[in-house]
PyMOL Python script that loads the backbone (N, CA, C, O; Angstrom):
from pymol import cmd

cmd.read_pdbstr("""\
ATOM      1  N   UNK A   1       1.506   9.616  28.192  1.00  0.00           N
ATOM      2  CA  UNK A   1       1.350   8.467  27.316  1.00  0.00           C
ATOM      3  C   UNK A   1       2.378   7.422  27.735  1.00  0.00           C
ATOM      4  O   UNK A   1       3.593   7.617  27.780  1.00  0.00           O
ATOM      5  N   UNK A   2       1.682   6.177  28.068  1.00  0.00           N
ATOM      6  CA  UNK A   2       2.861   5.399  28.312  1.00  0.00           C
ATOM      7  C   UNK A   2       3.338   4.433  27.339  1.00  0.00           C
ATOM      8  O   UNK A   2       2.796   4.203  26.258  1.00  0.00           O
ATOM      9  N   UNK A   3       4.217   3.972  27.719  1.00  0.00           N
ATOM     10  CA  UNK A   3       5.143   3.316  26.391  1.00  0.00           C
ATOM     11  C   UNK A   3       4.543   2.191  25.365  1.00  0.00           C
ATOM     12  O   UNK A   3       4.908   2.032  24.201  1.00  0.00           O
ATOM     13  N   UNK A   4       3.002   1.048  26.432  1.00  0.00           N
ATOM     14  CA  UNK A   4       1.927   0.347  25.724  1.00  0.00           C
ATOM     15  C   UNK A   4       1.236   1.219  25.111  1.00  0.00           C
ATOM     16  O   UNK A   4       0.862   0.769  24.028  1.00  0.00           O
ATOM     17  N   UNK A   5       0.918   2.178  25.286  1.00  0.00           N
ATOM     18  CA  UNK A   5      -0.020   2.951  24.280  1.00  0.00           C
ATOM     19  C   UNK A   5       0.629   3.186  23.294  1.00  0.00           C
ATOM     20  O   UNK A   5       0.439   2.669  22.193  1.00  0.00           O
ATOM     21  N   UNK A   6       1.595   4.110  23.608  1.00  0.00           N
ATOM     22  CA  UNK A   6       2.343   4.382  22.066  1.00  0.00           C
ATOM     23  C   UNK A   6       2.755   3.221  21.422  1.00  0.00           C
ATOM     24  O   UNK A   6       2.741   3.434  20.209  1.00  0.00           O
ATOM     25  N   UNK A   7       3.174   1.901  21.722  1.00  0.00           N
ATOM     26  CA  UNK A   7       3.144   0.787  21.132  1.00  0.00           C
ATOM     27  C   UNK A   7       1.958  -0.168  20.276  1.00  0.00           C
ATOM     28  O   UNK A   7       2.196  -1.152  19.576  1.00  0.00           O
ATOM     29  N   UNK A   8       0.712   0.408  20.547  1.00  0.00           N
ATOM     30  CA  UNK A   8      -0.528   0.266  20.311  1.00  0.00           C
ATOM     31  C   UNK A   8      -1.051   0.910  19.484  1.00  0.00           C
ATOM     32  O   UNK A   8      -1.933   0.494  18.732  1.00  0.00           O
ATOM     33  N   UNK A   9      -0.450   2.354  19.500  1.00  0.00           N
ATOM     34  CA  UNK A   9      -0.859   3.104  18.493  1.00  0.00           C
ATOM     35  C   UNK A   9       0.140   2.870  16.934  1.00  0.00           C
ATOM     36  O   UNK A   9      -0.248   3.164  15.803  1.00  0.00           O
ATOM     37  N   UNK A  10       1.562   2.231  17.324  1.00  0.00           N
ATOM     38  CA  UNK A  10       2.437   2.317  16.636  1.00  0.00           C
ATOM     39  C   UNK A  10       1.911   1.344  15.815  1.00  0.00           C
ATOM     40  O   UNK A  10       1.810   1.519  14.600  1.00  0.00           O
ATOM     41  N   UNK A  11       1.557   0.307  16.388  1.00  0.00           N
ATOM     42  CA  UNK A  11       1.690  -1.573  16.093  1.00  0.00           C
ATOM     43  C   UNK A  11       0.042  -1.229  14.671  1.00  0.00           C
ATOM     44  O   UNK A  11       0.021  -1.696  13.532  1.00  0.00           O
ATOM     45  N   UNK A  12      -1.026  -0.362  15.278  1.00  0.00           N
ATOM     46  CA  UNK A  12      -2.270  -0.057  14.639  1.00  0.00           C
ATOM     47  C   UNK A  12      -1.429   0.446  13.389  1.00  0.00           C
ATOM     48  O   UNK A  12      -1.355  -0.304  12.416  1.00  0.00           O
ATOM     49  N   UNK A  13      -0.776   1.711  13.366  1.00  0.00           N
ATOM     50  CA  UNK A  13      -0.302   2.558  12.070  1.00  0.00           C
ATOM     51  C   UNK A  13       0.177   1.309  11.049  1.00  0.00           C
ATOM     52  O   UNK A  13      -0.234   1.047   9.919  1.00  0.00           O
ATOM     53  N   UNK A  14       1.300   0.568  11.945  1.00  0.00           N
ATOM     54  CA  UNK A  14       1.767  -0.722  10.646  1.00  0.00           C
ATOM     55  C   UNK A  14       1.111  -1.393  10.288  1.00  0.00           C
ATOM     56  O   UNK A  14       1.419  -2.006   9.265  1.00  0.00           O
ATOM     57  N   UNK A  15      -0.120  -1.637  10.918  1.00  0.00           N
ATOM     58  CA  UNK A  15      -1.371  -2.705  10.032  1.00  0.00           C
ATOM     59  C   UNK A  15      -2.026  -1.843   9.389  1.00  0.00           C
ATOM     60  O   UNK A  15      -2.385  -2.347   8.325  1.00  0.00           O
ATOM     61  N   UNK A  16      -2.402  -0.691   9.502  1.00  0.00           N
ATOM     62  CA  UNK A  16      -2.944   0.589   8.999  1.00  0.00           C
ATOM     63  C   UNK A  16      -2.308   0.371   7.116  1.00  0.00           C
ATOM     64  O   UNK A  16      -2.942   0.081   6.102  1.00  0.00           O
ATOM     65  N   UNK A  17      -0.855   0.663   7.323  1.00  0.00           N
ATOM     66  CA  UNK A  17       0.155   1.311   6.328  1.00  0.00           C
ATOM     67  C   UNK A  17      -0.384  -0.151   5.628  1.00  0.00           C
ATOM     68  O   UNK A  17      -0.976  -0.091   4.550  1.00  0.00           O
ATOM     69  N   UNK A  18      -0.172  -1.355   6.236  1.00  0.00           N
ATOM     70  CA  UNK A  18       0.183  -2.217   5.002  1.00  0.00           C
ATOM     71  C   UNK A  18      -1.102  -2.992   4.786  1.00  0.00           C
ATOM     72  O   UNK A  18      -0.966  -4.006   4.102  1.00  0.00           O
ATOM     73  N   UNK A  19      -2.218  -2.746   5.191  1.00  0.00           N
ATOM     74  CA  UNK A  19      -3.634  -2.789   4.987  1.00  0.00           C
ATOM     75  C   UNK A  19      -4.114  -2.088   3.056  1.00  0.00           C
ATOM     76  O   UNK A  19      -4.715  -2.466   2.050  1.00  0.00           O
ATOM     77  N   UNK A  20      -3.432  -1.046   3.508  1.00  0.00           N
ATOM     78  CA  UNK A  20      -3.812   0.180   2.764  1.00  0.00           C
ATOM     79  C   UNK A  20      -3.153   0.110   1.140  1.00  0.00           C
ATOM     80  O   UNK A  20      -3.574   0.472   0.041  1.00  0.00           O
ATOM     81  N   UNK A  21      -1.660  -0.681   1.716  1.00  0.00           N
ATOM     82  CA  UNK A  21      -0.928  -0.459   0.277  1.00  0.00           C
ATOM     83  C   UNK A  21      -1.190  -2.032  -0.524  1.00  0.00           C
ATOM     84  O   UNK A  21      -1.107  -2.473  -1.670  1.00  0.00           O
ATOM     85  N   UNK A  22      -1.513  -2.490   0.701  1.00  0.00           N
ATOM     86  CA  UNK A  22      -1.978  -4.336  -0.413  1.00  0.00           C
ATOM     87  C   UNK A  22      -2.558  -4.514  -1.764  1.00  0.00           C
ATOM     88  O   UNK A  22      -2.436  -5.395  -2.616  1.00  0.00           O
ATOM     89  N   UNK A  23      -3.380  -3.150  -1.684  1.00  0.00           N
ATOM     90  CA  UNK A  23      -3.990  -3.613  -3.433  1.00  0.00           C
ATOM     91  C   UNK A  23      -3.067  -3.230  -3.961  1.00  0.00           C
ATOM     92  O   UNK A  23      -2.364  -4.201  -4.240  1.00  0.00           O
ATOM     93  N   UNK A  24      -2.417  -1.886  -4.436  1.00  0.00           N
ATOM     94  CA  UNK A  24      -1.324  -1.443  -5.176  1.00  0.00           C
ATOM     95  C   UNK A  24      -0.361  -2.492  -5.266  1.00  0.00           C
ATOM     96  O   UNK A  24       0.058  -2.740  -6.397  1.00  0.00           O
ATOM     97  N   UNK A  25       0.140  -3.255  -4.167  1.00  0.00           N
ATOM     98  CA  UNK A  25       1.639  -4.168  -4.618  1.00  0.00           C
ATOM     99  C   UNK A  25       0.804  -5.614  -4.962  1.00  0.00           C
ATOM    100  O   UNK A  25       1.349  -6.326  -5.806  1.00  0.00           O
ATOM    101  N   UNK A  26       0.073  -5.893  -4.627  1.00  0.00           N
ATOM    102  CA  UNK A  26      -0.207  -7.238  -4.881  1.00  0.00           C
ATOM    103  C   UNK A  26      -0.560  -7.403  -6.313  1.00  0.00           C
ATOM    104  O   UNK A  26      -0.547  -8.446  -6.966  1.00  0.00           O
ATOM    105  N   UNK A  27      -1.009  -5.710  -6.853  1.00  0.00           N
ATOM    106  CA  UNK A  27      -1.528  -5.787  -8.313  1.00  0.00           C
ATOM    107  C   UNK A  27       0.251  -5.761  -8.997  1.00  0.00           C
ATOM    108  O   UNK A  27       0.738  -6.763  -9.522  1.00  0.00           O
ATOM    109  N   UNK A  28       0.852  -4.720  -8.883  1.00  0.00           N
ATOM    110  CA  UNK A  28       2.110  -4.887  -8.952  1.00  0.00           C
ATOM    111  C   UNK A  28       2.856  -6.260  -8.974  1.00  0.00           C
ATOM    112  O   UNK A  28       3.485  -6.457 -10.014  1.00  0.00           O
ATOM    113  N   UNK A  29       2.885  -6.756  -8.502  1.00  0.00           N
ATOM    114  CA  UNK A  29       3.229  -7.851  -8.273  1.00  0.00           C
ATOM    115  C   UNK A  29       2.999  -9.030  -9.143  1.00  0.00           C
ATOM    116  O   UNK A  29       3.784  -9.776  -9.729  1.00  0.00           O
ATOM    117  N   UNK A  30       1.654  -8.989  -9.063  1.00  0.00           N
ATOM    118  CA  UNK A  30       0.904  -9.740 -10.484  1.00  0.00           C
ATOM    119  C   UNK A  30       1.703  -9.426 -11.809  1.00  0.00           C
ATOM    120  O   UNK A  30       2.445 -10.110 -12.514  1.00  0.00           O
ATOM    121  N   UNK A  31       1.207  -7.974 -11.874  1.00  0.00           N
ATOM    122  CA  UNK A  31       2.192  -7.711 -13.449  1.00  0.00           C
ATOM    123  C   UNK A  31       3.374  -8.076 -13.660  1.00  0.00           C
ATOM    124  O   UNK A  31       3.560  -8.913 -14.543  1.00  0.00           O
ATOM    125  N   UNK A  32       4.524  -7.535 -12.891  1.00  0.00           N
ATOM    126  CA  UNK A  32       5.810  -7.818 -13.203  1.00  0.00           C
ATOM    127  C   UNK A  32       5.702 -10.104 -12.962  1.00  0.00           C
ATOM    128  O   UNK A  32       6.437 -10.822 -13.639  1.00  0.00           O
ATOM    129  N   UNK A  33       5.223 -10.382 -12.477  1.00  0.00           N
ATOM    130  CA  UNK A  33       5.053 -11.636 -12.846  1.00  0.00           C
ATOM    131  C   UNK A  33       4.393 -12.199 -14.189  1.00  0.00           C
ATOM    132  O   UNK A  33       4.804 -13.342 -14.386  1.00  0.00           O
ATOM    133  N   UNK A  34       3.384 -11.710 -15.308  1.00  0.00           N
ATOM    134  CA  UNK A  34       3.250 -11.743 -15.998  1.00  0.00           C
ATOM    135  C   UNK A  34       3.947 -11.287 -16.428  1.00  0.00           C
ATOM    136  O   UNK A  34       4.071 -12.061 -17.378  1.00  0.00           O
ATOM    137  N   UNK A  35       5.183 -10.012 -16.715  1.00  0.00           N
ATOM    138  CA  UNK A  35       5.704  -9.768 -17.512  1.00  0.00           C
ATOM    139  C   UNK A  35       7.223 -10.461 -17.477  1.00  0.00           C
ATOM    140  O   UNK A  35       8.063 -10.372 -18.371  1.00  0.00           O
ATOM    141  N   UNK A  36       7.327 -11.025 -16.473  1.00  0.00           N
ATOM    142  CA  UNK A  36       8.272 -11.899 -16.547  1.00  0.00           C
ATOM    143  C   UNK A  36       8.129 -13.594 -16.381  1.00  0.00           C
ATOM    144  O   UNK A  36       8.861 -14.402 -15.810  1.00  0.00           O
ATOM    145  N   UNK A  37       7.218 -13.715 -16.923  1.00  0.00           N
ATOM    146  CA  UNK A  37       6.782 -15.145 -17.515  1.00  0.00           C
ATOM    147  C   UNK A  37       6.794 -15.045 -18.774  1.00  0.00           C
ATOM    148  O   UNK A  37       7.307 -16.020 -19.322  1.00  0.00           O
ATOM    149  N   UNK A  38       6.205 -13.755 -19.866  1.00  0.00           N
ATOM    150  CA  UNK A  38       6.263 -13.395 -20.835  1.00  0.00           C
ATOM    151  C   UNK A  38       7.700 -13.591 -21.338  1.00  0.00           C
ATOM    152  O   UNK A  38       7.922 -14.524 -22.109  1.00  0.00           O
ATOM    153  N   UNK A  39       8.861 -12.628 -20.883  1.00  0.00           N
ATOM    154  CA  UNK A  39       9.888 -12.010 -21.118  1.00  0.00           C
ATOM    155  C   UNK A  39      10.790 -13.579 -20.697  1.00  0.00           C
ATOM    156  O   UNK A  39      12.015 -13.500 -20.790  1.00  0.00           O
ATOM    157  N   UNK A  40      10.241 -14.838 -20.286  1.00  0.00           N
ATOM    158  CA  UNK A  40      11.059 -16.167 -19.911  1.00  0.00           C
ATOM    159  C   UNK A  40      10.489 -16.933 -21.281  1.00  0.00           C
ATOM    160  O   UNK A  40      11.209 -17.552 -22.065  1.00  0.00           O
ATOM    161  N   UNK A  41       9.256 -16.786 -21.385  1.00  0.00           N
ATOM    162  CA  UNK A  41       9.191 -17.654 -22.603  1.00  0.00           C
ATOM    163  C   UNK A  41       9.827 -17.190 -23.958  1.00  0.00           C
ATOM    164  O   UNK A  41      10.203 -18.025 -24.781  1.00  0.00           O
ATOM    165  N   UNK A  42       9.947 -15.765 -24.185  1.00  0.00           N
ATOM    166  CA  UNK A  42      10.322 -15.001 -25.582  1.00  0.00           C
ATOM    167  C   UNK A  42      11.816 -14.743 -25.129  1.00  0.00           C
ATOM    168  O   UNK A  42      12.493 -14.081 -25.915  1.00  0.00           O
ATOM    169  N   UNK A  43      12.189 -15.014 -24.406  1.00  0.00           N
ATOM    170  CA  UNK A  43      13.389 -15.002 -24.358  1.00  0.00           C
ATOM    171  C   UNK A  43      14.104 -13.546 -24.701  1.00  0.00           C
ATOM    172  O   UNK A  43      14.803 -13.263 -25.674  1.00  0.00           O
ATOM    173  N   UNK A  44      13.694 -12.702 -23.571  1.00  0.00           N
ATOM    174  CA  UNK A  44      13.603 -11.512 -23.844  1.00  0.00           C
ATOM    175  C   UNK A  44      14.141 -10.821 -22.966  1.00  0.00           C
ATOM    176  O   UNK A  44      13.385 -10.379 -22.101  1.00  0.00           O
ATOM    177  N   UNK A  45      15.281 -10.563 -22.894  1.00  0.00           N
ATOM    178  CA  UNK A  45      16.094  -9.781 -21.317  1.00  0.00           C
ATOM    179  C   UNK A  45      15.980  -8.279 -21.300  1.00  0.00           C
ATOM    180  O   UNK A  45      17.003  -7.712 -20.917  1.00  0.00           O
ATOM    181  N   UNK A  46      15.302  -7.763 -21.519  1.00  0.00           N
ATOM    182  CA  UNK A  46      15.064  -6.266 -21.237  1.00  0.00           C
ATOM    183  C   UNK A  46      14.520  -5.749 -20.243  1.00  0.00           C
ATOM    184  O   UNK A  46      13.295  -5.647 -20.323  1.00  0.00           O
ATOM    185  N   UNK A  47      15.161  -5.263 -19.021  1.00  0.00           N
ATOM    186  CA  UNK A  47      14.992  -4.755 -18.123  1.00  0.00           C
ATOM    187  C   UNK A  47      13.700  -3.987 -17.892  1.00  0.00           C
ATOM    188  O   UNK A  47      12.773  -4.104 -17.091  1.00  0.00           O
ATOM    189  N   UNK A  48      13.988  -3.142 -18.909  1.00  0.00           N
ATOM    190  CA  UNK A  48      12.646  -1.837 -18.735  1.00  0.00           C
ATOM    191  C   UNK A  48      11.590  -2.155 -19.425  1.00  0.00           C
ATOM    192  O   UNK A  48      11.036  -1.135 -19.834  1.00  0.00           O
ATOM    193  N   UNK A  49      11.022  -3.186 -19.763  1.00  0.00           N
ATOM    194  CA  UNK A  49       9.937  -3.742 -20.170  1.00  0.00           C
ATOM    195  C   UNK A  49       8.949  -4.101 -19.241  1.00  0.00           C
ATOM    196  O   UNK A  49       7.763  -4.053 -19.567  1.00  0.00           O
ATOM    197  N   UNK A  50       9.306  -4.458 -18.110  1.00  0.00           N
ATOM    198  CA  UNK A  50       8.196  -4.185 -16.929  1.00  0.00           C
ATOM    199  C   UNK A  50       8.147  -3.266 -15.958  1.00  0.00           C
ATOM    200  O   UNK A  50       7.505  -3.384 -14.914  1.00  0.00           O
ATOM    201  N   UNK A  51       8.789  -2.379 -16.265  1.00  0.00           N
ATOM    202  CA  UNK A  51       8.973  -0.580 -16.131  1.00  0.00           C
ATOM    203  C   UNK A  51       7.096   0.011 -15.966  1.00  0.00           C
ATOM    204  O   UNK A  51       6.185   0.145 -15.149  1.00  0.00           O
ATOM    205  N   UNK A  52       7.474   0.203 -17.484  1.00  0.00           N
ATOM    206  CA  UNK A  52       6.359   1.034 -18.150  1.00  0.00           C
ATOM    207  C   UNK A  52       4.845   0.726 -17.430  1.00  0.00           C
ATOM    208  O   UNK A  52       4.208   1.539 -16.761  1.00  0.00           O
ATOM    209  N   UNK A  53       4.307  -1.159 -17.864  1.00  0.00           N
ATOM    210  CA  UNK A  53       3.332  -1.474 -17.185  1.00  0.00           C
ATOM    211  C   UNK A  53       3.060  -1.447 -16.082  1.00  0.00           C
ATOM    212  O   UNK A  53       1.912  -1.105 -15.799  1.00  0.00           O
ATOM    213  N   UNK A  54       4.145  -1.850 -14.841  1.00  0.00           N
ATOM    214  CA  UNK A  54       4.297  -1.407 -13.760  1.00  0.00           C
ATOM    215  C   UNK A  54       3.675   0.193 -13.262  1.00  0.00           C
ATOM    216  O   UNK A  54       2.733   0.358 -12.487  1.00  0.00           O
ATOM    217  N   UNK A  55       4.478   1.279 -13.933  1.00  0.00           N
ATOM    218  CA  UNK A  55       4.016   2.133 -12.984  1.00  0.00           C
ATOM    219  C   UNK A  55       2.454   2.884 -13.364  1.00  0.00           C
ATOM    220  O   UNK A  55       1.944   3.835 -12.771  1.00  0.00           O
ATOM    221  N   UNK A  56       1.833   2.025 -14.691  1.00  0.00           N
ATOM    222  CA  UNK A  56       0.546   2.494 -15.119  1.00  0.00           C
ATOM    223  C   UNK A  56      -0.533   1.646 -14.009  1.00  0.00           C
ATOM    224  O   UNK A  56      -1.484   2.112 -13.382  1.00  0.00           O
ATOM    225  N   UNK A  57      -0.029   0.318 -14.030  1.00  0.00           N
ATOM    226  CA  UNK A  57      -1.083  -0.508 -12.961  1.00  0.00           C
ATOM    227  C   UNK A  57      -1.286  -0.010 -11.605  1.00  0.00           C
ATOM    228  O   UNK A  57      -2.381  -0.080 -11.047  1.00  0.00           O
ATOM    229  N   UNK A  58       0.054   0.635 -10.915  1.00  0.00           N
ATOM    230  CA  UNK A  58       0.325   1.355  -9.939  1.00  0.00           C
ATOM    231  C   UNK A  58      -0.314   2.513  -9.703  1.00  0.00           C
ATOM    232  O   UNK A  58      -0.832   2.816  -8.629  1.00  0.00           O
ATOM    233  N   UNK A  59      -0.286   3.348 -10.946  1.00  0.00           N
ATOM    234  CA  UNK A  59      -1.132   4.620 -11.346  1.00  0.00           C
ATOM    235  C   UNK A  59      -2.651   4.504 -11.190  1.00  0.00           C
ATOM    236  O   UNK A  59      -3.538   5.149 -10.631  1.00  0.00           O
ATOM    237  N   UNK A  60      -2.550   3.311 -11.989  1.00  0.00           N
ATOM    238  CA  UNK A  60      -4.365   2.958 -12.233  1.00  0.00           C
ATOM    239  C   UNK A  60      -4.911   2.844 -10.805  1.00  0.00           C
ATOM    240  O   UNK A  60      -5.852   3.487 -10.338  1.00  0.00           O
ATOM    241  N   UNK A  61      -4.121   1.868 -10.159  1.00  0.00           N
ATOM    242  CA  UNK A  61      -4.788   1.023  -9.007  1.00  0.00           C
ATOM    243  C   UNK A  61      -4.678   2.526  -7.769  1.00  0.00           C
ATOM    244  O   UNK A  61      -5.643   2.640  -7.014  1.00  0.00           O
ATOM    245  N   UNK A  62      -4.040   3.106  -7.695  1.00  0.00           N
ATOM    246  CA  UNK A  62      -4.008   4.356  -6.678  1.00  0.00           C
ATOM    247  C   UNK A  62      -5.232   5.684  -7.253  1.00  0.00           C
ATOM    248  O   UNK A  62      -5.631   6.607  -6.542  1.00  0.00           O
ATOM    249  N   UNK A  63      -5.591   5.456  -8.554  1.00  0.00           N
ATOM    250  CA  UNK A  63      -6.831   6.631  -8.778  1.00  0.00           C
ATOM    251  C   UNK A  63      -8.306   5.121  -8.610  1.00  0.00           C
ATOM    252  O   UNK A  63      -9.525   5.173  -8.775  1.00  0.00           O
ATOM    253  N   UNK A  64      -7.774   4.468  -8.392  1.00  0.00           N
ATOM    254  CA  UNK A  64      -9.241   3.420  -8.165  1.00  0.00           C
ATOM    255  C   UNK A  64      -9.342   3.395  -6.673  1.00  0.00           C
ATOM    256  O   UNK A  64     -10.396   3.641  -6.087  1.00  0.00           O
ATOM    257  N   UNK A  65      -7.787   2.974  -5.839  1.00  0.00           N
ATOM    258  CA  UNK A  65      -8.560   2.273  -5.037  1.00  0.00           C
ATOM    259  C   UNK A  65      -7.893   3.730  -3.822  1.00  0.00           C
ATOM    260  O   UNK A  65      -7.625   3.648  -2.623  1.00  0.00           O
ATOM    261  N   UNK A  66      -7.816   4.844  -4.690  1.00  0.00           N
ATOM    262  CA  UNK A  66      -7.029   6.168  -3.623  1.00  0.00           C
ATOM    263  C   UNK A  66      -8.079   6.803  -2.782  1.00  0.00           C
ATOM    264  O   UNK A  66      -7.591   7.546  -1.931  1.00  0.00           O
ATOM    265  N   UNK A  67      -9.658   6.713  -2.767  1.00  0.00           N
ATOM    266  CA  UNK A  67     -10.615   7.679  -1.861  1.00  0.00           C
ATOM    267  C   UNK A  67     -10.913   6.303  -0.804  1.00  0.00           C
ATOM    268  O   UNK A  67     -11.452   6.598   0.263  1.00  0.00           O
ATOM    269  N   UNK A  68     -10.620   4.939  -1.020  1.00  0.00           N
ATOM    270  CA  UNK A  68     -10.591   3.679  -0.034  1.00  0.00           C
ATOM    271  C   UNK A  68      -9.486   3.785   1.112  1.00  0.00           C
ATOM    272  O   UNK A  68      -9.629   3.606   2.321  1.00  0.00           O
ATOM    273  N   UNK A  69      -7.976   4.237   0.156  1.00  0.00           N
ATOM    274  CA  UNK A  69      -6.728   4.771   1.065  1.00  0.00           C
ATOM    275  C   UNK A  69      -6.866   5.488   1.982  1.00  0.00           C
ATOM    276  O   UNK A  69      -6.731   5.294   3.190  1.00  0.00           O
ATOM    277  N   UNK A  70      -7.169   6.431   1.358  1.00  0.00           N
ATOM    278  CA  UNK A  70      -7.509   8.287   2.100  1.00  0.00           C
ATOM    279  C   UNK A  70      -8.306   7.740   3.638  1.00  0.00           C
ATOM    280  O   UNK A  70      -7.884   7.659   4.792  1.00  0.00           O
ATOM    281  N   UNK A  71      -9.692   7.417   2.978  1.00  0.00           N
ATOM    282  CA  UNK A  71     -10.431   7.048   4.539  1.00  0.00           C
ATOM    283  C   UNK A  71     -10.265   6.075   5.241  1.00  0.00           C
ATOM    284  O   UNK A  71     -10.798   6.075   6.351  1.00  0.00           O
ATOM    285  N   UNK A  72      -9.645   5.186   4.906  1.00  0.00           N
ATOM    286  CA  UNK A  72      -9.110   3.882   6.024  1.00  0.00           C
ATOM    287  C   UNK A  72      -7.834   5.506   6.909  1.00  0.00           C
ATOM    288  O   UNK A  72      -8.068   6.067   7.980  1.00  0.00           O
ATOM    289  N   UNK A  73      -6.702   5.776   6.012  1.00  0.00           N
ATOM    290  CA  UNK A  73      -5.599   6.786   6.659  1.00  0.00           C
ATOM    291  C   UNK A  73      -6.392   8.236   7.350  1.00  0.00           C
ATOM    292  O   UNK A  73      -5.742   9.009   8.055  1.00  0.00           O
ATOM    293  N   UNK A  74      -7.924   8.477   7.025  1.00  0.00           N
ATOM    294  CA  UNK A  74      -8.390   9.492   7.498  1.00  0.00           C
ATOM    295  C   UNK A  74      -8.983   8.831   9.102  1.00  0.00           C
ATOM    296  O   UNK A  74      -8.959   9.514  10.126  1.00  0.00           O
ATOM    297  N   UNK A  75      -9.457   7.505   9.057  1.00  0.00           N
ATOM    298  CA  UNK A  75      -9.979   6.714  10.175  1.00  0.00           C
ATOM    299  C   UNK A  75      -9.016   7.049  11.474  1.00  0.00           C
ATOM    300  O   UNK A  75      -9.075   7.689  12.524  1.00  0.00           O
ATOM    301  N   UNK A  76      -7.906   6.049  10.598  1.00  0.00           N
ATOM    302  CA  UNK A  76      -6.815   6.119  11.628  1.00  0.00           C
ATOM    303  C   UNK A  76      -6.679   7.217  12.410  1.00  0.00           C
ATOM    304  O   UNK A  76      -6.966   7.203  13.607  1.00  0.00           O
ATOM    305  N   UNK A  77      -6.204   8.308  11.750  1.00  0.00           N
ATOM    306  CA  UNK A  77      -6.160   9.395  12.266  1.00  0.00           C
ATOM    307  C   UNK A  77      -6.828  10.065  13.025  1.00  0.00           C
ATOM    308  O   UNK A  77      -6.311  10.888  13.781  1.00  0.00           O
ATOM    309  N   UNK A  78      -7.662   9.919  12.988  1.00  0.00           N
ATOM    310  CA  UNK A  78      -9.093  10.442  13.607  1.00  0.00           C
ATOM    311  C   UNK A  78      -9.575   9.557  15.337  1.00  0.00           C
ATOM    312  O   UNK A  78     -10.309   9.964  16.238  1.00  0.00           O
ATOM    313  N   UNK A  79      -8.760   8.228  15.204  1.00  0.00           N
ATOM    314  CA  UNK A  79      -9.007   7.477  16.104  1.00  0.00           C
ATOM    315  C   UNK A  79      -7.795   7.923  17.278  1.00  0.00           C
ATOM    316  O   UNK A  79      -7.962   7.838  18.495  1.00  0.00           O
ATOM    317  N   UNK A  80      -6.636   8.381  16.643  1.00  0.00           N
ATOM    318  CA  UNK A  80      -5.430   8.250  17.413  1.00  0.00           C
ATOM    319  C   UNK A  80      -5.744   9.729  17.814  1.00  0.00           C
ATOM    320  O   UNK A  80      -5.367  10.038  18.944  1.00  0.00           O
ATOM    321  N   UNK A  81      -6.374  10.696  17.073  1.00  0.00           N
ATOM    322  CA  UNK A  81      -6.622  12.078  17.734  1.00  0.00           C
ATOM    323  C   UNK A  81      -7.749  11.740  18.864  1.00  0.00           C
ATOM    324  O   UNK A  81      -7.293  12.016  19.974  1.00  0.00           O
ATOM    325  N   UNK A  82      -9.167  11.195  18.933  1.00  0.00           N
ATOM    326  CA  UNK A  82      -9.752  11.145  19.586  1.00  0.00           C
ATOM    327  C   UNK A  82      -9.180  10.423  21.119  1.00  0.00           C
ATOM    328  O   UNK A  82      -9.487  10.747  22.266  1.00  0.00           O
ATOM    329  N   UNK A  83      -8.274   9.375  20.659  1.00  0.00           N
ATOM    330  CA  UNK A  83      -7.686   9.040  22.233  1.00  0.00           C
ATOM    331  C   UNK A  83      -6.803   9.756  22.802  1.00  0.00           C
ATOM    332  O   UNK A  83      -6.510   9.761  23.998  1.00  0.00           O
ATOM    333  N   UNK A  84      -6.210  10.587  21.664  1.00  0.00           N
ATOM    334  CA  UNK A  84      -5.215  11.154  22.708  1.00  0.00           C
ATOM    335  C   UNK A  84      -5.698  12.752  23.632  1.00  0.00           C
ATOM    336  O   UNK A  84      -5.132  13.414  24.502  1.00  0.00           O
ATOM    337  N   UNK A  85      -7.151  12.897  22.821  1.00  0.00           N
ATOM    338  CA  UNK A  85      -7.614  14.062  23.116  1.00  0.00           C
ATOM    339  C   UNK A  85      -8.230  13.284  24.759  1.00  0.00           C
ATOM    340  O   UNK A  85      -7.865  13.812  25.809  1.00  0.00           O
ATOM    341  N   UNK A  86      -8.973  12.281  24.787  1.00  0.00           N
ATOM    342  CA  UNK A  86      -9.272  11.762  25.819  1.00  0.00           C
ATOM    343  C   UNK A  86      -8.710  11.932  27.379  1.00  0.00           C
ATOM    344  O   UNK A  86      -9.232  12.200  28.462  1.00  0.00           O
ATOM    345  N   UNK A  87      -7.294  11.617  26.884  1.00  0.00           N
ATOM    346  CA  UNK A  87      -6.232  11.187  27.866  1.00  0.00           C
ATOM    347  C   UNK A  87      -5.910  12.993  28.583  1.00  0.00           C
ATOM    348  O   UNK A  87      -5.435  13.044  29.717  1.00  0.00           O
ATOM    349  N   UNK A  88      -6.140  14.032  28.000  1.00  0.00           N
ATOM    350  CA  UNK A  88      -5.860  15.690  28.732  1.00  0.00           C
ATOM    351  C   UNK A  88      -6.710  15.943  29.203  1.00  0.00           C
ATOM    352  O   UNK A  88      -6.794  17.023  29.787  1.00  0.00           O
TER     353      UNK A  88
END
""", "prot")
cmd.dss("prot")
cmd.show_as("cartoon", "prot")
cmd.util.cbc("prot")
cmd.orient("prot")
């Protein structure tokens, strides 16, 4: 294996990884922004108030969008086994 391949395969996994996790943080993301637009207008400094919602949207969004995860990460896998099986 030379050092472009494994760079190819590497460079695929990081678009892979952050392909995969975009719905989870971007939903994330959303919330704790609503909850801290909320928590700016009420004037409300409590830390762990976007705790709770946080890790349910997180929860939610990984049993919705987790058999989409799996087979994009089952693809991958399956692609980087088939080339490397190629190459022996």
């Amino acid at each position: 294996m030379t050092i472009e391949t494994f760079l190819d395969v590497f460079m695929e996994g990081i678009y892979v990884i952050l392909y995969t996790i975009a719905p989870t943080m971007l939903l994330s993301l959303a919330i704790g922004l609503l909850i801290g637009i909320f928590q700016a207008v009420t004037q409300i400094n409590e830390q762990t108030i976007s705790f709770v919602p946080k890790v349910l949207v997180v929860f939610l969004s990984l049993v919705i969008f987790g058999g989409w995860i799996f087979q994009k990460l089952m693809d991958y896998i399956a692609d980087v086994m088939t080339y490397y099986m190629n190459l022996i």
